[in-house]
N, C-alpha and C positions, 0 to 999 in steps of 0.2 A: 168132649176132650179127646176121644179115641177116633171120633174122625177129623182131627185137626191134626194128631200126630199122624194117621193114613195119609192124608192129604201130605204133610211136610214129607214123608219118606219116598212118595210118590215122583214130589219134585225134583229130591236128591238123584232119585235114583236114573229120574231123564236127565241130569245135570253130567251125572257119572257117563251116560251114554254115550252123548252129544261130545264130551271133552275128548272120550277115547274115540270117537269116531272121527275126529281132527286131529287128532296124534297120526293118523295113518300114514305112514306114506305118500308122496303123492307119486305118480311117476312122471316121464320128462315131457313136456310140452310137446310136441309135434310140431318138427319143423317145417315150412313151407316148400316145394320143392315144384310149384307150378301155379301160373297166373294169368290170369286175362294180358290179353292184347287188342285194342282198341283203336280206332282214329276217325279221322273220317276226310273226305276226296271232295276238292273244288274241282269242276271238270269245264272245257273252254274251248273256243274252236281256236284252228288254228290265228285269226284275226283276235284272239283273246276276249272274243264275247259269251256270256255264262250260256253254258249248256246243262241237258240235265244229267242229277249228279247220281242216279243211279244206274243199276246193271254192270258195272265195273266188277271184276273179279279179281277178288284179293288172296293171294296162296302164299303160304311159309314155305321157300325153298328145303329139301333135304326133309320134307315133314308129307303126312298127305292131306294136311289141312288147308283147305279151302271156304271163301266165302266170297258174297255178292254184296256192294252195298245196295244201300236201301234208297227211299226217296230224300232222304237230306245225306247222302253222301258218307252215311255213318256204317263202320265194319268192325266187329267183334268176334275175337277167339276166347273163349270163354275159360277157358285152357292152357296154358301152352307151359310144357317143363323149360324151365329157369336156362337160359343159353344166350347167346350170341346169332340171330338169323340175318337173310334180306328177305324184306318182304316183296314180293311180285306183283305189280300192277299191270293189269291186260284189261283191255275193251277193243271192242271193232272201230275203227277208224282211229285208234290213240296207240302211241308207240310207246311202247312197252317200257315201264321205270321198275328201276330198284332201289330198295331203302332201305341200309345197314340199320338193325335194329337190337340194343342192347337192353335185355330183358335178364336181368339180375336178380340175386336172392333179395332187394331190398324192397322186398313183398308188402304194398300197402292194400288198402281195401280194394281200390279201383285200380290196382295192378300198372301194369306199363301202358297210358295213355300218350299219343303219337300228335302234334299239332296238328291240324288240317295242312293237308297237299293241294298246290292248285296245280292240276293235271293237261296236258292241252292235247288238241286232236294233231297226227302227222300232216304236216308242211303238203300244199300243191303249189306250190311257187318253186318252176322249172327253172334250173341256168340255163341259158342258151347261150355263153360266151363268157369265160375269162380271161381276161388278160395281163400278162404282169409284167414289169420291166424297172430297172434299177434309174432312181432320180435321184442325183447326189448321195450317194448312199442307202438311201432310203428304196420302200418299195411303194411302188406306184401303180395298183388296179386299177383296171376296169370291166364291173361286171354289168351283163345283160341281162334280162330275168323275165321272163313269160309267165305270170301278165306282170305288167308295166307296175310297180308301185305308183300310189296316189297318195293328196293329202287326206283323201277320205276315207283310201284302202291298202295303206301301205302294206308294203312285203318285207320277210325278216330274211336274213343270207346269216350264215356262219361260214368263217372261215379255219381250214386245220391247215396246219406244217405239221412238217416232218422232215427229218434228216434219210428220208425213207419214199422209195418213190411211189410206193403202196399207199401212201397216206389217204386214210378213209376218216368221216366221223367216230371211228372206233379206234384208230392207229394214227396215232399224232404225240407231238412233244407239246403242242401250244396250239390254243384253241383263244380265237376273237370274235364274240358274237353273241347272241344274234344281235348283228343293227339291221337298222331300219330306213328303208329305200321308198322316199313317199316324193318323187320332186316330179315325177311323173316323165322321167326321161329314160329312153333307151338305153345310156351307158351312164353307170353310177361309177363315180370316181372315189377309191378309199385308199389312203397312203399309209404305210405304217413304219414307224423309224427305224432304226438300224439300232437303239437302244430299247427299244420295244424287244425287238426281235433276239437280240442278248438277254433279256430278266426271261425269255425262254428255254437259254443255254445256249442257241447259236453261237457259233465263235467266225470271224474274219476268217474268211475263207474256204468256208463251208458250203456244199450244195444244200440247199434250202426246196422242199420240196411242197404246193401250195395246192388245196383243192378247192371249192366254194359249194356248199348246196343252199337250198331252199329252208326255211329253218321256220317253227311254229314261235309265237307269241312267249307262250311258254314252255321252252324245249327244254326242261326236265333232265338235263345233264347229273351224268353219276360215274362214280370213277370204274372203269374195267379194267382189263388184265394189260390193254396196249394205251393206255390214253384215256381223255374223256371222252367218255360217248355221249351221244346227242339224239336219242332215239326219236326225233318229231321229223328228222332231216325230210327232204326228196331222193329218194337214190334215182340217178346215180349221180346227180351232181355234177358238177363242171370236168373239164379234162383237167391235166394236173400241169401244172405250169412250177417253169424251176427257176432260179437262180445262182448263184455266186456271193454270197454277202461278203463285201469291200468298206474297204474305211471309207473311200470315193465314190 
């Protein structure tokens, strides 16, 4: 009987413990305040055929975090305090992209994961000629291109305006491109309307200022400080040819 009442008091008395030891306090959760950052990189020659997708190096601008991908193209910051960056992509022979990336408090397990990019190597398709001239209003090129596009090897051209006679792939109002020049002729003809050229804000009688480069498959355009940029281009690209845009 006297160890059955030991035994019951016994229980009570871890009953008593366990209760007050839950009664405590607790204090405040620990907020999140930093997370992984992930993606991974499809990489392509300028003709857009799969290259290999590692050795690319991946850097957080304004950070001194750096990394390399791997053999599937895959980069991870294991880390990174909760902000707004662009992430910096470099390799030898690929022109250089960036990628606004918003990395927020809404902290999950696997953090801020990025889709796959597909990356292209910089453009060697040379202008050797543009030339432009006003057809009923309209504008009427024609560009040359070293080497010759084909149907089997075609070449990609981007074209920038500008209200600006500077206009480079990086300083422009309006970007048309990349197309693609496969007929295997010395001079490719491209026209573009005069209502084209207004959804870019030209207005009737305005100097219109026009460059043309070389352009990769996938030229990786991102917005800068003066325009789109188009880091795959060929520099220097064609001479700059100008205009008048007319209602006629």
């Amino acid at each position: 009987m006297n160890k059955q009442k030991n035994s019951l008091l016994i229980l009570l008395l871890s009953l008593f413990v366990f209760t007050c030891g839950t009664d405590e306090p607790q204090g405040p959760l620990e907020t999140e305040t930093s997370g992984p950052i992930s993606g991974s990189v499809s990489l392509f020659t300028a003709k857009g055929l799969a290259d290999l997708k590692n050795g690319m190096t991946v850097s957080i601008e304004g950070t001194t975090l750096a990394t390399v991908t791997d053999i599937n193209g895959i980069y991870n910051f294991p880390s990174v305090p909760f902000g707004n960056y662009d992430l910096k992509f470099e390799k030898e022979g690929y022109g250089t992209f960036f990628k606004p990336v918003e990395h927020d408090k809404g902290f999950r397990e696997f953090g801020t994961q990025l889709i796959d990019i597909s990356l292209g190597q910089k453009s060697e398709t040379a202008i050797y000629e543009l030339l432009a001239r006003l057809n009923n209003g309209d504008i009427e090129t024609r560009v040359v291109t070293a080497p010759i596009g084909t149907g089997t090897s075609p070449v990609y051209v981007t074209f920038f305006f500008a209200d600006d006679v500077d206009v480079s792939n990086s300083n422009n109002q309006g970007v048309i491109g990349p197309l693609s020049f496969s007929e295997g002729t010395t001079g490719n003809i491209v026209n573009f309307s005069k209502e084209r050229l207004a959804d870019m804000g030209f207005e009737t009688g305005e100097t219109i200022y026009i460059r043309v480069y070389g352009d990769s498959f996938h030229t990786n355009f991102y917005q800068g400080p003066e325009g789109i940029v188009h880091p795959n281009v060929k520099e220097p690209g064609s001479g700059i040819s100008s205009f008048v845009l007319r209602d006629e």
